[in-house]
SEDO-502876 format. One line per 4 residues: number of its first residue (from 1); for each residue x, y, z of N, C-alpha, C. Coordinates in steps of 0.1 Angstrom, whole numbers. Each point is the difference from the previous one (the first is absolute). Layout:
BEGIN
NUM = X/Y/Z/X/Y/Z/X/Y/Z  ...
END
This chain:
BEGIN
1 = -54/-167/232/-1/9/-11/13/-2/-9  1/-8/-11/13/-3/-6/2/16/-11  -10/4/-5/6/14/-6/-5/9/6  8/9/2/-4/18/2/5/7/-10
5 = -16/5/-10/0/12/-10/0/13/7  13/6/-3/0/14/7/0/14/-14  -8/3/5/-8/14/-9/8/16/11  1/11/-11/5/12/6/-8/9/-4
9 = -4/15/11/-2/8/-6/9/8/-5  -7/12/-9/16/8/-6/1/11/11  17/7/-8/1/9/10/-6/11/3  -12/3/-7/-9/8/7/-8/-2/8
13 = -5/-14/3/-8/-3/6/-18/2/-1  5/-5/-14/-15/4/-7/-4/-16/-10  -15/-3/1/-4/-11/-10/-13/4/-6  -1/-9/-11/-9/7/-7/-16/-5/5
17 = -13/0/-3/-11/-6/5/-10/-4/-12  -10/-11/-3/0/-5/-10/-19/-4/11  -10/0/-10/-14/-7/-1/0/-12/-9  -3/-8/2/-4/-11/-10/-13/0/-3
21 = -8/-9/-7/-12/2/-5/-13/2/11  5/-7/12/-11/-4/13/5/14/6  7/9/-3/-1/10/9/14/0/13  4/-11/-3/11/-1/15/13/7/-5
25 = 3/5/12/17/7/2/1/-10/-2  15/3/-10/16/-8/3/10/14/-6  10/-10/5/13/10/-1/12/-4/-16  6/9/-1/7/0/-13/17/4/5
29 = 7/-17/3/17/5/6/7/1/-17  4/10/1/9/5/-8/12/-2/-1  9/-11/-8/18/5/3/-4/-21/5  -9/-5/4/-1/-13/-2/-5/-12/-7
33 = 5/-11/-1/-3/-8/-15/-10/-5/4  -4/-5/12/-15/-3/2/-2/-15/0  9/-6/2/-1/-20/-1/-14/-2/9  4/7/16/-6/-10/6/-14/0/-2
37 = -8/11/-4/-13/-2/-4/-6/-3/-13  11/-2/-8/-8/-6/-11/7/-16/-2  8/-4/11/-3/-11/-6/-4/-10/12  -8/-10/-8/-7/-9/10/15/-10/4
41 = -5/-2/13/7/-8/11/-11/-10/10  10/-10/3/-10/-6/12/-4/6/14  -10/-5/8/2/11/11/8/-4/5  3/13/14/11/0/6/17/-4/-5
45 = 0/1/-13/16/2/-4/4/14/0  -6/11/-3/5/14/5/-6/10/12  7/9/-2/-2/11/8/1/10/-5  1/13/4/8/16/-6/-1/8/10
49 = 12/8/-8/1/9/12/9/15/-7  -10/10/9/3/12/-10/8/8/10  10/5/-9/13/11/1/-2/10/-4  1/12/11/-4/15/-5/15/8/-2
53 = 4/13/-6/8/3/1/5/5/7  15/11/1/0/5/10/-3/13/7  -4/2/9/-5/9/5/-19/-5/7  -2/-12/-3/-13/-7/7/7/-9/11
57 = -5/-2/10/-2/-6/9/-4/-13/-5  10/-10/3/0/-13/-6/-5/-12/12  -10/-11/0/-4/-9/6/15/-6/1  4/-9/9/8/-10/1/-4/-14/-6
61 = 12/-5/-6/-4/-18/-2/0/-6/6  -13/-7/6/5/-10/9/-14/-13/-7  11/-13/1/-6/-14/-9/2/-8/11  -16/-9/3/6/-10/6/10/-12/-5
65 = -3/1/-12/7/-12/-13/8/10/-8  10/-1/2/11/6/-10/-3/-7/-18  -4/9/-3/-5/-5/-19/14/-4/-6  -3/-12/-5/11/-3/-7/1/6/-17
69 = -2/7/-1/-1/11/-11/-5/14/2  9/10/-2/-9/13/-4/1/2/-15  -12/4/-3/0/10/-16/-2/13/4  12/6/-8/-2/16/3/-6/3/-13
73 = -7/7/2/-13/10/-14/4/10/-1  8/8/5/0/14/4/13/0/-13  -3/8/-8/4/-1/-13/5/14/-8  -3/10/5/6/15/-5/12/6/6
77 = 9/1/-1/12/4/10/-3/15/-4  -2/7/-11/-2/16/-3/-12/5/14  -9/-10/1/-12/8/10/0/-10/10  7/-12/7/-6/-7/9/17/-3/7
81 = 10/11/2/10/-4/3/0/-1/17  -8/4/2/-2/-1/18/-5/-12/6  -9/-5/-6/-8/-11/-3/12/-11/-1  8/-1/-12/9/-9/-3/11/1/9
85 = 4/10/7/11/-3/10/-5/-5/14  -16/4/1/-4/-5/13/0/-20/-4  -6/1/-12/-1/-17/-5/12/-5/5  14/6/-3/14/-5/1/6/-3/13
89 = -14/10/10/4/-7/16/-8/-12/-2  -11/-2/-1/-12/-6/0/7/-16/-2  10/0/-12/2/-15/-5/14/-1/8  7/10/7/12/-6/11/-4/-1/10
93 = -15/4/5/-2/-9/15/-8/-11/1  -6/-2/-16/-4/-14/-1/9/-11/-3  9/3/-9/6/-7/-3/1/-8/-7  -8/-1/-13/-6/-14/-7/1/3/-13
97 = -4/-8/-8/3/1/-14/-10/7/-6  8/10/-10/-8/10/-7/0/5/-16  -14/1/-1/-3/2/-15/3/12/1  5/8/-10/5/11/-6/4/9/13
101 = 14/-2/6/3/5/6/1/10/5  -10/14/8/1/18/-5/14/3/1  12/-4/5/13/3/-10/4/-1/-9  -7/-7/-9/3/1/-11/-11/2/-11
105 = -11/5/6/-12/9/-6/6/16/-2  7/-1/11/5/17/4/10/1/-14  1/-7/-5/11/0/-13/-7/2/-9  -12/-1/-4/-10/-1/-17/-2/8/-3
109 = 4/18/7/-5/10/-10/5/0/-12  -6/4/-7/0/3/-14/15/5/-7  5/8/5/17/0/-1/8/-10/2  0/-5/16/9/-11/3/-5/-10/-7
113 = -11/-4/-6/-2/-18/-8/10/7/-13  -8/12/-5/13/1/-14/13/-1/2  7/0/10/7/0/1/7/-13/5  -6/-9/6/0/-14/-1/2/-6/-11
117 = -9/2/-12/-3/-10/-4/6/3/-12  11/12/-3/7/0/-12/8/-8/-3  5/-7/-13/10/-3/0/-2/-14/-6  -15/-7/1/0/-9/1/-7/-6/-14
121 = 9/-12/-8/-4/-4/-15/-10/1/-3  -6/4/-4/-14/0/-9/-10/7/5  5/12/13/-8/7/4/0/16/-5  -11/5/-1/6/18/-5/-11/4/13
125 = 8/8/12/-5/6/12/1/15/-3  -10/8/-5/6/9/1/2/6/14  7/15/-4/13/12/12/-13/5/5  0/1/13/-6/5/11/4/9/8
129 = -3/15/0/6/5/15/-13/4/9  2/-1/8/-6/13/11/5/15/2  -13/7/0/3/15/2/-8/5/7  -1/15/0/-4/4/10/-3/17/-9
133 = -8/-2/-11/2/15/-7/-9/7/8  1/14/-2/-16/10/5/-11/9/-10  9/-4/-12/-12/8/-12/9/-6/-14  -10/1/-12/5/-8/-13/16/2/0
137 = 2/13/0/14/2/-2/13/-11/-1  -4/-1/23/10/-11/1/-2/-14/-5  -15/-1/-2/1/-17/-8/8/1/-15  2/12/-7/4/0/-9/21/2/0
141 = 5/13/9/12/-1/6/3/-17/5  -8/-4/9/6/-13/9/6/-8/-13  -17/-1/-12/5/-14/-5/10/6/-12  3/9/-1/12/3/-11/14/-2/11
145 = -3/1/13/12/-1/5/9/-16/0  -16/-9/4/1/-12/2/5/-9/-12  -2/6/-15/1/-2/-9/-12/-7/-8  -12/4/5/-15/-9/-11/-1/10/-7
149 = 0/-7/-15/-6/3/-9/-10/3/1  -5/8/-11/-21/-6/-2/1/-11/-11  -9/-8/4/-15/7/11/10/-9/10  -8/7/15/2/-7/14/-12/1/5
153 = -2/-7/16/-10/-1/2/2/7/11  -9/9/12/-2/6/10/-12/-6/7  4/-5/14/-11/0/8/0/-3/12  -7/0/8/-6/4/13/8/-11/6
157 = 8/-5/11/5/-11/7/-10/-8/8  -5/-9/2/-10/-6/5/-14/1/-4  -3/9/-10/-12/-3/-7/2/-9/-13  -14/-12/1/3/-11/-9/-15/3/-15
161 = 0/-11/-8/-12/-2/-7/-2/15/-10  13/1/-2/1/18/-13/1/6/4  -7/4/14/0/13/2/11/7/6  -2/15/-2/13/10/1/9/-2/-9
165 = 3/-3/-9/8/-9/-8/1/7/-18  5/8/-4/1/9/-12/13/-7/-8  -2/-3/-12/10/1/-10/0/11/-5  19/1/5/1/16/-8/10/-2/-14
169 = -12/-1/-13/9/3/-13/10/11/-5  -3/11/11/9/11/-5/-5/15/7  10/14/-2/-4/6/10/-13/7/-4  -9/-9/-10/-14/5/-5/-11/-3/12
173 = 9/-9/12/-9/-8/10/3/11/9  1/5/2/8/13/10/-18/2/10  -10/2/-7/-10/7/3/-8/-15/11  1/-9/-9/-7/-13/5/4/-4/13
177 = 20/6/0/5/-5/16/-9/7/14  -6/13/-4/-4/2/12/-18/-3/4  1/-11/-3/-8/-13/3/2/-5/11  18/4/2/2/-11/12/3/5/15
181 = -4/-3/11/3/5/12/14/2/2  4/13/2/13/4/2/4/5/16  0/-10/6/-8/4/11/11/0/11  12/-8/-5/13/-5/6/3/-14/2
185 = -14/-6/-5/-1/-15/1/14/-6/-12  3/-13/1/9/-11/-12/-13/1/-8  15/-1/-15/-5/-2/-14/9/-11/-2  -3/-9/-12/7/-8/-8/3/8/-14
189 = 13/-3/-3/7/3/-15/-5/-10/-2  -2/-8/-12/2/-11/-4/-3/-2/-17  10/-3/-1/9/-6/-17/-14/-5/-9  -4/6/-10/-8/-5/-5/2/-12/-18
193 = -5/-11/1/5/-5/-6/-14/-2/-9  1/3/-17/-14/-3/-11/-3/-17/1  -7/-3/2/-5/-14/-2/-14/-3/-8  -2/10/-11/-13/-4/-6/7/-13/-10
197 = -10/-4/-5/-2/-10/-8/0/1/-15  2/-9/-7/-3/10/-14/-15/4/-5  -11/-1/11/-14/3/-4/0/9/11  13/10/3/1/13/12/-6/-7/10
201 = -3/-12/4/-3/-2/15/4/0/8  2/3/15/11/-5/10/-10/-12/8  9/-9/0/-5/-10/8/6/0/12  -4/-5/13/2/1/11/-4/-15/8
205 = 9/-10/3/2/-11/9/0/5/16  -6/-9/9/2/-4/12/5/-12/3  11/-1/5/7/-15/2/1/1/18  -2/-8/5/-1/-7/17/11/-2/-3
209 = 13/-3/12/12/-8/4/-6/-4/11  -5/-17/3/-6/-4/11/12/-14/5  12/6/8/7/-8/7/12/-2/-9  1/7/-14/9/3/-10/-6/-5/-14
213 = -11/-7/5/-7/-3/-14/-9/12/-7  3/4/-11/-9/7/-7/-13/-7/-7  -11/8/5/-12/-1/-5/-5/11/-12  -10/-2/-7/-3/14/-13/-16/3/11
217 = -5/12/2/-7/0/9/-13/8/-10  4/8/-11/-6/7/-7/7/7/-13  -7/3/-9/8/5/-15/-10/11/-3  2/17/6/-9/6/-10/9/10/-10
221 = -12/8/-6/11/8/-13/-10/11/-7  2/10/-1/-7/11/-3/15/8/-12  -9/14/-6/1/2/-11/10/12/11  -4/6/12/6/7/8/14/-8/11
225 = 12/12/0/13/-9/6/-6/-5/16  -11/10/5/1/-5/13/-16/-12/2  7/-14/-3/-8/-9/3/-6/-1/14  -14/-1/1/-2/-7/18/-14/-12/-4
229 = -12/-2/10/-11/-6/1/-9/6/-10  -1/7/-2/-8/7/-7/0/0/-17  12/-10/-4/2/-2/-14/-7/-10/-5  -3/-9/11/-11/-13/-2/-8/8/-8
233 = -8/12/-1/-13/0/-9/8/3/-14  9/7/-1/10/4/-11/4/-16/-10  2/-6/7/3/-13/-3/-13/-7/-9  -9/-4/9/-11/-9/-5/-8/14/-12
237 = 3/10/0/-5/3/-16/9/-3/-10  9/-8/0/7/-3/-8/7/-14/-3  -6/-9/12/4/-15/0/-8/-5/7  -5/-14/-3/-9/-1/8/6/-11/11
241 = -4/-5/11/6/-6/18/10/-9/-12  -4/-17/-8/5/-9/-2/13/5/-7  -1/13/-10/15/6/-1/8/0/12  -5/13/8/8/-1/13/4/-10/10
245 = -8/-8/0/4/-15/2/13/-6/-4  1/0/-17/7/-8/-6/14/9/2  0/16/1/6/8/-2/12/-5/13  -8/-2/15/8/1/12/4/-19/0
249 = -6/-5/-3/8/-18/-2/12/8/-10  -1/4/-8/15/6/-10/7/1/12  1/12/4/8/6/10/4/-7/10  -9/-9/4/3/-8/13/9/-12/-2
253 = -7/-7/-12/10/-11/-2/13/-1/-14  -1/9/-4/11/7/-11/10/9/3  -7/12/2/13/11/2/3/-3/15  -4/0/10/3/4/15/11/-13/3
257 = -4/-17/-4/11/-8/3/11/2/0  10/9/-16/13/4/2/4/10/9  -10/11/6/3/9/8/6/-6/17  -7/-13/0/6/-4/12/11/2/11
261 = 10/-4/-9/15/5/7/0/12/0  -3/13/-6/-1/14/7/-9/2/8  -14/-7/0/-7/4/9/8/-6/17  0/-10/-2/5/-11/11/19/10/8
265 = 2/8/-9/9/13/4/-5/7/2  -11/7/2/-6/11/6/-2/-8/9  -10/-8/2/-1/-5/14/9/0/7  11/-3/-3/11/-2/10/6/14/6
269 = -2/7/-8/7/17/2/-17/10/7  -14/-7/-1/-7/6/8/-3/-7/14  7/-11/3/-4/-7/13/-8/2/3  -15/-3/-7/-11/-1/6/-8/-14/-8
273 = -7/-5/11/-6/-14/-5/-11/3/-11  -8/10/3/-10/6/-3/0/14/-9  0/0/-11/-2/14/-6/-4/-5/-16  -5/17/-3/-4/-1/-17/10/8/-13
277 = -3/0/-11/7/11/-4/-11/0/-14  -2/17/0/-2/-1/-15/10/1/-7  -6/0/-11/13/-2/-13/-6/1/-12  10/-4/-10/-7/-3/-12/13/-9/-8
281 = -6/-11/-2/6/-13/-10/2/3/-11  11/4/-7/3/9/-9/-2/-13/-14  -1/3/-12/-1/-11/-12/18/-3/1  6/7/3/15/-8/-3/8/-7/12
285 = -12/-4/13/3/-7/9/4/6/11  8/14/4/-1/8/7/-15/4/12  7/2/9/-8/1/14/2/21/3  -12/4/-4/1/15/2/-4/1/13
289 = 5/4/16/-8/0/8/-3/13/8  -17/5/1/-6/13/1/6/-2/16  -4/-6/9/0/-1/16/1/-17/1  7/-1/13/0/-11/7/2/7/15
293 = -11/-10/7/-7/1/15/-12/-8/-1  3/2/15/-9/-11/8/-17/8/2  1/12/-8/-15/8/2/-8/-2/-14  -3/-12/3/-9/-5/-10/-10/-11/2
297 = -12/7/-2/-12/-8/5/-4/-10/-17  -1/-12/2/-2/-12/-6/-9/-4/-1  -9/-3/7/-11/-7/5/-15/3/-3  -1/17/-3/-12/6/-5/-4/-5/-8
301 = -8/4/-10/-8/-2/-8/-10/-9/-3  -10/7/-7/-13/-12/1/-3/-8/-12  9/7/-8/-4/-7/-17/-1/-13/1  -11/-8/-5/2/-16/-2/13/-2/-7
305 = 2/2/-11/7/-1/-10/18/0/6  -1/5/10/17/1/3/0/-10/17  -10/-3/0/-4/-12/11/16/-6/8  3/-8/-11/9/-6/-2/15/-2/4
309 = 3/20/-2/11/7/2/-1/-2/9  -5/5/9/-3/2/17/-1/-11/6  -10/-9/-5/8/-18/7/10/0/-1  6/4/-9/15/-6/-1/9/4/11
313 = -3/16/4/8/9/6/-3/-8/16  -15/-4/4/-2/-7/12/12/-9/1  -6/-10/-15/6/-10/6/21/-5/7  1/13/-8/15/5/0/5/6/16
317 = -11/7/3/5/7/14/-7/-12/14  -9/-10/-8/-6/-14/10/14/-4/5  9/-1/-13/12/-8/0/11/6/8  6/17/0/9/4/4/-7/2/16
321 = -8/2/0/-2/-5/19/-3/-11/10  -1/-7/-11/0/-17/4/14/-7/7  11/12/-13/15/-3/-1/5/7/13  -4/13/4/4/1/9/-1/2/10
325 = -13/-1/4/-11/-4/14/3/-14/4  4/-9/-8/0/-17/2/-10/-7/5  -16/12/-7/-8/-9/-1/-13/2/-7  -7/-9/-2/-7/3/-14/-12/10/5
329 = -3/8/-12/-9/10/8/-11/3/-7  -6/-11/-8/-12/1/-6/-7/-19/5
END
């Protein structure tokens, strides 16, 4: 078994459950990027193996073939930190070479990467804290203490894809904050930076760092600041695919080439082989970046039309475990 994909539950000890069209259970791991099932492999080159957190009663490893690779998936340090310290015995009694190391997964929350990754030419990261408010008030005290302006952003720590997530333009949002569970759970401050366009768009990139190479993985853009999946229909009423086509070759082979040497510095300050970031490719060359982590699923989608992207992304991760399995695995 030359790779072992190791998946975690979070620290509740909870997953989610999913029917597909024929009616069958499956399960929904949360807090993981998901390689080993979506991408094809030859047989018998993997395995997996799932990490609960703490407080479950954990199976022991035992391999008759010591894998000469592990991939760890286990990708949320806000919700899967039990998970990732159990991973961190996991890869010192194997002993072997490993993709995204969970010590240094345990570093990607959303504060510590801002805080990595300042500093660096042609990057604008916005200020990130963590808190811990219990009603609007203190979101409002904290971030005057912290020093954010409005607007800032408030939200939930470990919830992804918008949600929990409020831009507060001012203390007119006072009423909208209690929206949010005040429950004693982490919040993020986080520094909000205008990125519309001059036709008020915000556009929104996904870039792969696969081994320090950057990939463009997607480009969407809505008329609203918080972009996700769902802008695709926003989009095609207003351009049709061969735009967007022509739009992401822009980006891919134009603007993102100079970004290199910053990107290829974040890599080096996130030590991880494997991770994504959104962002947005600013027209004056600048790298605005929303998040960087390894909790980013790539591989979905069914559109013909973006076919392509997703080959790409295979053929990119064929490569980075080829490199360090030492052997070919398709």
């Amino acid at each position: 078994m030359p790779i072992l994909f190791v998946s975690g539950v979070n620290d509740l000890s909870t997953i989610g459950l999913t029917l597909d069209d024929k009616g069958q259970l499956g399960h929904l791991m949360d807090g993981n990027c998901s390689i080993h099932h979506r991408l094809p492999l030859k047989e018998g080159m993997a395995g997996s193996f799932l990490i609960f957190g703490k407080g479950v009663q954990q199976r022991s490893a035992e391999f008759k073939t010591v894998p000469s690779l592990i991939f760890n998936q286990i990708a949320d340090p806000d919700t899967h930190r039990g998970a990732l310290e159990r991973c961190i015995q996991l890869c010192e009694q194997i002993n072997t070479t490993v993709i995204n190391h969970p010590r240094y997964v345990l570093q990607t929350s959303r504060d510590q990467v801002s805080e990595k990754l300042q500093g660096i030419p042609g990057v604008i990261m916005p200020r990130t804290q963590r808190c811990r408010p219990r009603s609007p008030d203190e979101v409002f005290s904290r971030a005057a203490a912290e020093g954010f302006g409005f607007p800032f952003i408030i939200r939930v720590a470990g919830l992804h894809g918008g949600k929990s997530m409020i831009k507060v333009d001012g203390h007119d949002d006072y009423a909208a904050l209690h929206a949010l569970p005040f429950d004693g759970r982490d919040f993020y401050l986080v520094e909000y930076v205008d990125y519309r366009d001059d036709n008020g768009f915000h556009h929104k990139q996904r870039i792969l760092v696969i081994d320090g190479e950057p990939l463009l993985r997607h480009t969407l853009y809505n008329s609203d600041w918080n972009v996700h999946g769902n802008s695709r229909a926003f989009m095609l009423e207003r351009e049709s695919w061969e735009q967007d086509i022509a739009h992401f070759a822009h980006l891919r082979d134009e603007m993102l080439p100079p970004l290199r040497p910053a990107i290829t510095e974040i890599a080096r300050r996130m030590q991880l082989e494997y991770f994504g970031m959104d962002c947005n490719l600013r027209p004056d060359g600048q790298l605005l970046v929303f998040e960087a982590n390894a909790n980013m699923n790539v591989l979905h989608g069914r559109s013909p039309q973006t076919l392509y992207r997703r080959k790409a992304v295979v053929e990119k991760l064929h490569a980075l475990l080829t490199k360090y399995s030492g052997e070919k695995v398709i």
